[in-house]
N, C-alpha and C positions, 0 to 999 in steps of 0.2 A: 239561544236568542241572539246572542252576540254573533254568530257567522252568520245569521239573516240579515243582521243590519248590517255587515261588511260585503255581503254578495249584493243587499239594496242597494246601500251608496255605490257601490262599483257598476253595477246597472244605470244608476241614472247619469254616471258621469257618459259611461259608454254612450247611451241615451243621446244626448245633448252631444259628444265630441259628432255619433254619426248622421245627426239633425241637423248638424251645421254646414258638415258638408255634402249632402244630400239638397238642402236649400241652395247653396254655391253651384253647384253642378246645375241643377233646376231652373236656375237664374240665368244662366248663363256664362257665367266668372269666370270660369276655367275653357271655355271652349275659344272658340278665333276673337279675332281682336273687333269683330262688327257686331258681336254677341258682346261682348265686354262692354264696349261703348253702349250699346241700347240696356243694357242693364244698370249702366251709369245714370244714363240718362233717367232709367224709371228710378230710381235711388233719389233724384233729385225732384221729382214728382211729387214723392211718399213725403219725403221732407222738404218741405221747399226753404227754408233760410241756409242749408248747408251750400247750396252752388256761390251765395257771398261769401262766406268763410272761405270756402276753400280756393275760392279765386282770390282773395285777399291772400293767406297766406302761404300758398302754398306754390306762387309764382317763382319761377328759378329769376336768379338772376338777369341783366344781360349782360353781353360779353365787354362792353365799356366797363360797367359797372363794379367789375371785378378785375383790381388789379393786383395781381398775386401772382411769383416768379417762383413759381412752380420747380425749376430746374433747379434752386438752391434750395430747394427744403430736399427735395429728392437728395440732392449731395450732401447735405448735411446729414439726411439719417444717415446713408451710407457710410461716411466718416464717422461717426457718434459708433456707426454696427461694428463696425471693422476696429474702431477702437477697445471698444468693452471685448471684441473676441480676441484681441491681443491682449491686453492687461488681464484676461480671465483667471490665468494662474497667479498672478501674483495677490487676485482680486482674492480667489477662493484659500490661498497662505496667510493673508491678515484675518479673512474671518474665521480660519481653524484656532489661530491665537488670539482673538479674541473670544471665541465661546471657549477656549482651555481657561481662560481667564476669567470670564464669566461664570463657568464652573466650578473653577475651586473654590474650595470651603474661604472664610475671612483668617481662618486661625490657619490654615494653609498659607495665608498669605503673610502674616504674622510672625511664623517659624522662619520663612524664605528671608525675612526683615531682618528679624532679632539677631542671627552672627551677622552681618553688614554694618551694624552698631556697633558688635562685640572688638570688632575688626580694629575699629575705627576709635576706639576707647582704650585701644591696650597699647602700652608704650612700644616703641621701636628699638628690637633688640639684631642685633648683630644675629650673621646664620651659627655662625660657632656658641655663641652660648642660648640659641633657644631653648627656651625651659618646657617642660611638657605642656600640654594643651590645658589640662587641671592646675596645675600650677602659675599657667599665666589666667586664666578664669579669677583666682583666689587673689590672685595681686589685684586684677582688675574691681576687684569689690572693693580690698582693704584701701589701698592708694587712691582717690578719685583724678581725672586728668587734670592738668595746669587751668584748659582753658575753662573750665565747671567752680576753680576755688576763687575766680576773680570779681 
């Protein structure tokens, strides 16, 4: 039942798409521009308030009418094009680092933080007596810095 009613609707669309242009051809639409015009004309016949609309809106311009410099929009897109095609690379380098950044996890981003703190909280020791990495950790708990006991 169901691929009857998928081959009907597919029928009547067929239907209707080849009724339409079948009427168009009929009429005359598509054939020279004397057949065009007299099918216009019957068009306005059949309906007669359509020739006021569409003389009302569908007047172009006149050439006073329209004062627009043309030659600077032209140069601006061209400028505008030629700009985005030079910055391209640099355009498609920000937005790889920003969806890496957009993608990673918050606690990715947290981890990346957390020694930048570490760093920044552990007293300054000379290169000759650095202490290992666990042992300046464990200072860093026991001691809090100067500027945290004020």
């Amino acid at each position: 039942m169901n691929k009857v009613l998928k081959a009907a609707w597919f029928a009547t669309k067929v239907g209707i798409g080849g009724g339409v242009v079948y009427v168009t051809v009929d009429q005359g639409i598509w054939g020279s521009s004397h057949h065009s015009t007299a099918a216009y004309e019957r068009l306005f016949d059949i309906m007669p308030g359509t020739k006021s609309v569409s003389e009302k809106y569908l007047q172009l311009p006149k050439k006073d009418d329209v004062n627009v410099n043309f030659r600077s929009y032209w140069n601006s897109g061209v400028f505008y094009t030629f700009d985005f095609i030079a910055n391209l690379p640099s355009k498609v380098g920000n937005l790889k680092d920003y969806i890496v950044d957009f993608a990673s996890s918050p606690a990715d981003k947290k981890e990346n933080e957390a020694p930048s703190k570490a760093e920044e909280t552990t007293p300054v020791q000379s290169e000759a007596t650095e202490a290992p990495p666990a042992a300046a950790e464990a200072s860093s708990e026991e001691k809090p810095p100067a500027e945290e006991t004020k």
